[in-house]
KEVEXGU-197259 format. One line per 8 residues: number of its first residue (from 1); their letters; for each residue x, y, z of C-alpha. Coordinates in pm, 1 decimal. Example, Ala and Ser with C-alpha at 12.3 -4.5 7.8 and 13.67 -1.06 7.14 Angstrom:
REM KEVEXGU-197259
1 = as = 1230.0/-450.0/780.0; 1367.0/-106.0/714.0
REM end
This chain:
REM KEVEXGU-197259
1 = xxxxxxxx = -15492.8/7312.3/-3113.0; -15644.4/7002.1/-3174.5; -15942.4/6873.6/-2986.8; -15740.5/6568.6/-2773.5; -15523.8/6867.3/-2667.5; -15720.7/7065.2/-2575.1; -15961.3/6843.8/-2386.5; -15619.9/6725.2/-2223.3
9 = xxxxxxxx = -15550.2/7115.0/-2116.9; -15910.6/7163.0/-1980.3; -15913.1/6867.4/-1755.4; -15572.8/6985.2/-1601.3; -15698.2/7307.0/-1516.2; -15984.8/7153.0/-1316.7; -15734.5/6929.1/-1175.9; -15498.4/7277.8/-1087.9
17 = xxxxxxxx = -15197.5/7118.5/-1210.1; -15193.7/7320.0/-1512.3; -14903.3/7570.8/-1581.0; -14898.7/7856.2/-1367.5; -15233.0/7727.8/-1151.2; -15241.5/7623.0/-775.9; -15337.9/7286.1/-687.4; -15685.6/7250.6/-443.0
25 = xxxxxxxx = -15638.4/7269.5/-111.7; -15603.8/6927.2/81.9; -15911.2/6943.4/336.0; -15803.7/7047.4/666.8; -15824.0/6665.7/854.4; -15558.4/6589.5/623.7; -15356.5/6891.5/705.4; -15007.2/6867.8/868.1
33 = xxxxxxxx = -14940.0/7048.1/1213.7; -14684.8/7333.3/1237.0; -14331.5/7248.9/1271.6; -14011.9/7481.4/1345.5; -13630.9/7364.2/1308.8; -13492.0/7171.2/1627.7; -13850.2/7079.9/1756.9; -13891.3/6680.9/1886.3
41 = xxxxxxxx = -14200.3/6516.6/1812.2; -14343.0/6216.3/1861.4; -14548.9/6016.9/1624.1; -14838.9/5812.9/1746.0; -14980.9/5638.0/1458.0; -15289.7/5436.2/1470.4; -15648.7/5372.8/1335.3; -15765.5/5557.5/1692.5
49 = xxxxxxxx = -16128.9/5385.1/1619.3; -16177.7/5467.5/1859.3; -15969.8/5694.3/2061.7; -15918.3/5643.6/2400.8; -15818.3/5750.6/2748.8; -15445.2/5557.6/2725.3; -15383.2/5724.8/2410.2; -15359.1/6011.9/2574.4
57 = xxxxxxxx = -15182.5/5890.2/2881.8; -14919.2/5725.8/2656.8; -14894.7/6060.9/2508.1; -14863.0/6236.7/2801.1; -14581.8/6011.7/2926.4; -14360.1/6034.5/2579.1; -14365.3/6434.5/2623.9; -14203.0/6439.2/2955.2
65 = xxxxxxxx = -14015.8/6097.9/2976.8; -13863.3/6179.8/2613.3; -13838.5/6535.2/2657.2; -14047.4/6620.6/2331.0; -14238.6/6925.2/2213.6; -14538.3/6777.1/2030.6; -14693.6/6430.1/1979.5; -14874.0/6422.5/1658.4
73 = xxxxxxxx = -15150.3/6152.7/1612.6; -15161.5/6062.3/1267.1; -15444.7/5878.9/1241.3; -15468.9/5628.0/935.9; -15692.8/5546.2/645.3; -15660.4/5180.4/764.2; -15415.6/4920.5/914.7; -15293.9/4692.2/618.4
81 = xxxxxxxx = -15272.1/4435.2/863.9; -15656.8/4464.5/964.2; -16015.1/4441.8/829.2; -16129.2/4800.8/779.6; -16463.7/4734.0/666.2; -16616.7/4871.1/946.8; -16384.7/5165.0/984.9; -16506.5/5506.2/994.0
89 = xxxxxxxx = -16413.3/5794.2/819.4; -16064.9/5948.3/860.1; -16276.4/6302.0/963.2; -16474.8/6122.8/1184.3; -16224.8/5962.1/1371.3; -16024.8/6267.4/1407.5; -16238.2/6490.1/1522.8; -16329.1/6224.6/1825.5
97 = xxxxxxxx = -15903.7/6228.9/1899.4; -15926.9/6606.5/1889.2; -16184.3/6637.3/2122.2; -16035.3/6365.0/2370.3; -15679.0/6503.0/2315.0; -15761.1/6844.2/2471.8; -15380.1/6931.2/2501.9; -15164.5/7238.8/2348.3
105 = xxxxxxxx = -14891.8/6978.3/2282.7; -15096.1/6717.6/2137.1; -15195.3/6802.2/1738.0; -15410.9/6531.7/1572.7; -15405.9/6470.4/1170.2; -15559.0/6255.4/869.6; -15218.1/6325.8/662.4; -15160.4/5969.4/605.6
113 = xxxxxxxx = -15515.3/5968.3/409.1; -15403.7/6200.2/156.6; -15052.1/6080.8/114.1; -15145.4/5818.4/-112.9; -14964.1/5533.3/103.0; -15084.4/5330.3/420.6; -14747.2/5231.9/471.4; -14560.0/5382.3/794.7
121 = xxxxxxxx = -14196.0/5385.2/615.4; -14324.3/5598.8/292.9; -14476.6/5815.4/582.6; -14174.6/5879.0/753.4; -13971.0/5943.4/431.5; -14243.7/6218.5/371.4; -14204.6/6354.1/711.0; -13862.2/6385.0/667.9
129 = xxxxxxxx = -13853.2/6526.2/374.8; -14052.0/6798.3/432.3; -13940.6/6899.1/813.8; -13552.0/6825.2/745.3; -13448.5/7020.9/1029.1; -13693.4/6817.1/1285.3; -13607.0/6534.6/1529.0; -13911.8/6283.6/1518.9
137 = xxxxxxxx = -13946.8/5979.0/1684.5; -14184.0/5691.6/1608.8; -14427.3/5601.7/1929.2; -14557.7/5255.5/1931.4; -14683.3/4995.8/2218.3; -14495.0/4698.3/2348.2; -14791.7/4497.2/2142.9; -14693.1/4631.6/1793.0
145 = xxxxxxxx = -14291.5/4567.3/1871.5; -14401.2/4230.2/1928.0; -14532.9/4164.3/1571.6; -14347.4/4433.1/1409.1; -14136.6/4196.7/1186.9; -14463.5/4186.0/1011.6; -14506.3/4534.3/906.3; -14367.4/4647.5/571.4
153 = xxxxxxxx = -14017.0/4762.3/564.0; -13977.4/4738.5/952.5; -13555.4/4739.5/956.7; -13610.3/5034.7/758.8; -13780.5/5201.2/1003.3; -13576.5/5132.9/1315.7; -13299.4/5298.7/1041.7; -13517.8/5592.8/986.9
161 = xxxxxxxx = -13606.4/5731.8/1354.9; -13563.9/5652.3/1691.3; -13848.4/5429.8/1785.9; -13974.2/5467.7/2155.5; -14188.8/5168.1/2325.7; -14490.1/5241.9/2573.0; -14553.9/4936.8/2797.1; -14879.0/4754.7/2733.3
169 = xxxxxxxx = -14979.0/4508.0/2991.8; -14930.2/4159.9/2892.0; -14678.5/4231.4/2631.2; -14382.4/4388.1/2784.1; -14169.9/4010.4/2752.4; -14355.7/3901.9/2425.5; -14223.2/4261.4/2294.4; -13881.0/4166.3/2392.1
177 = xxxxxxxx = -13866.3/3854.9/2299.2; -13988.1/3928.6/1915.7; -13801.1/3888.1/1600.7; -13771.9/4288.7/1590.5; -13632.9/4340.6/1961.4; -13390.8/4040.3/1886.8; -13279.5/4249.7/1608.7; -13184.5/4569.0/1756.8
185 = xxxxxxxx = -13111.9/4398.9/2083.9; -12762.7/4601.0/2029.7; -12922.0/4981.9/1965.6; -13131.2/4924.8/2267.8; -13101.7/5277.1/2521.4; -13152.9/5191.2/2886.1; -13512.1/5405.9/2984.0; -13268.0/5642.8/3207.3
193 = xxxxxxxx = -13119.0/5791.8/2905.7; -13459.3/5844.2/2712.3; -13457.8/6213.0/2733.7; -13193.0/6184.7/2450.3; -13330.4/5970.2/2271.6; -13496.0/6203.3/2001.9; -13123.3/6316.1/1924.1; -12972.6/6002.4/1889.8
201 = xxxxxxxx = -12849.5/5879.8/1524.7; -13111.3/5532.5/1436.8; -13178.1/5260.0/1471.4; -13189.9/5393.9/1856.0; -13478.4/5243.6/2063.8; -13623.6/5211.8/2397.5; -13915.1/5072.0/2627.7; -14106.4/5319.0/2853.6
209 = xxxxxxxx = -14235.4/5198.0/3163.8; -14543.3/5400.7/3286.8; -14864.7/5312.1/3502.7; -15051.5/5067.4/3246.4; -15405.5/5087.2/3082.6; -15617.5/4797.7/3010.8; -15814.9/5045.5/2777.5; -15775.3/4953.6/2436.9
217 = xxxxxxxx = -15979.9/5044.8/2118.1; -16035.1/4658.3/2017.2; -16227.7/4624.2/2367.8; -16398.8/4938.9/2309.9; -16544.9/4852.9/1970.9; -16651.6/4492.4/2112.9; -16824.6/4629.3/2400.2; -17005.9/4849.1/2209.7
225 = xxxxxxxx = -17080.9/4600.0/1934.4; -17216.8/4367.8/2239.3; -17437.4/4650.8/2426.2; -17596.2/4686.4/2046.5; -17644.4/4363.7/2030.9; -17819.4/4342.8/2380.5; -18039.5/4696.6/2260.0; -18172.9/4503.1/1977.5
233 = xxxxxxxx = -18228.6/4180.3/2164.1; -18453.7/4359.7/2407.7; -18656.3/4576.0/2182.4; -18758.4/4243.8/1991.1; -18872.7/4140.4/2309.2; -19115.1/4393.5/2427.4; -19424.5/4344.8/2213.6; -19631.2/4634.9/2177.1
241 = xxxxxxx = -19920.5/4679.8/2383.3; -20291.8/4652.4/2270.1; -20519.2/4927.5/2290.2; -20825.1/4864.9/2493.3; -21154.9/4840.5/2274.2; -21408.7/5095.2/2314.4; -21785.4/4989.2/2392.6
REM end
């Protein structure tokens, strides 16, 4: 064997992608939750940085209204659409939307991170592909159907899943009004009829009305950005006291 060869052999077997050897084990945030023929789940995709209070509500709301068994959180590397300088880890921020989530029916993953995409249609063709037999449908707030004519491949994910709308205050007419909306005006299912939804053949969307949050992570982050910001401001101020002189 010559020595290219052989050096090629060696660094597959550390890779585990050699003949006959298992790859490594994707770390357990990145993990996908257990899934069994004829289930419904929801996906709630999202940066959560950081999670929040409505994010469960919404959650909540799309297990009952929708009739699902699970809502996954698949929380992302980063939004392509976004800065994500300042993001924190994909562990980080899913171990804070595990311990807010608190629910038997809510399962929170980092999948995206390992998938090698940050794009929400090769997501969904993964999905798919590996839980053939399961009925998913794509959770999203009235603010993201407003823009969503922006997001990569978007007509091909209206034709990949049902897509279900949670109201967001402030953006319930914007939402309608948007290119996407316009679009699929004609696949629209009256809220009534959103039990079903899951089951229906896409595109196949609706808009959930539900008591709305103001919470949002955005306001989160910039509250807690400005609070720092005060923190510092005042310990520049206090000037450290002099210690009396001994005589």
């Amino acid at each position: 064997m010559s020595k290219k060869k052989h050096a090629e052999k060696k660094h597959a077997n550390r890779r585990g992608d050699a003949k006959g050897q298992p790859k490594p084990a994707k770390p357990e945030v990145m993990r996908l939750p257990m899934a069994a023929p004829n289930m419904r789940i929801g996906l709630l995709g999202g940066s959560f940085n950081p999670p929040h209070a409505a994010h469960r509500a919404i959650s909540l709301t799309a297990l009952k209204r929708l009739g699902l068994d699970q809502v996954w959180w698949l929380v992302t590397p980063g939004n392509p659409l976004k800065d994500t300088s300042k993001l924190e880890s994909v562990k980080s921020r899913s171990d804070a939307a595990r311990d807010l989530a608190r629910h038997p029916r809510i399962a929170v993953t980092g999948f995206e991170a390992g998938s090698g995409s940050a794009y929400t249609i090769n997501l969904l063709a993964e999905l798919k592909r590996r839980f053939p037999g399961v009925s998913f449908v794509w959770l999203m707030g009235a603010d993201n159907l407003a823009e969503f004519d922006r997001w990569r491949a978007w007509e091909e994910i209206f034709a990949a899943v049902p897509i279900a709308v949670l109201d967001r205050p402030g953006f319930r007419l914007k939402a309608r009004a948007g290119k996407a909306a316009q679009r699929f005006a004609a696949y629209q299912v009256d809220e009534s009829d959103a039990r079903g939804l899951a089951r229906l053949e896409p595109p196949a969307w609706t808009i959930l009305t539900h008591t709305l949050s103001h919470l949002s992570s955005t306001a989160l982050r910039a509250k807690k950005a400005k609070k720092a910001k005060q923190d510092k401001a005042k310990g520049k101020d206090k000037k450290p006291k002099k210690k009396a002189k001994r005589h």
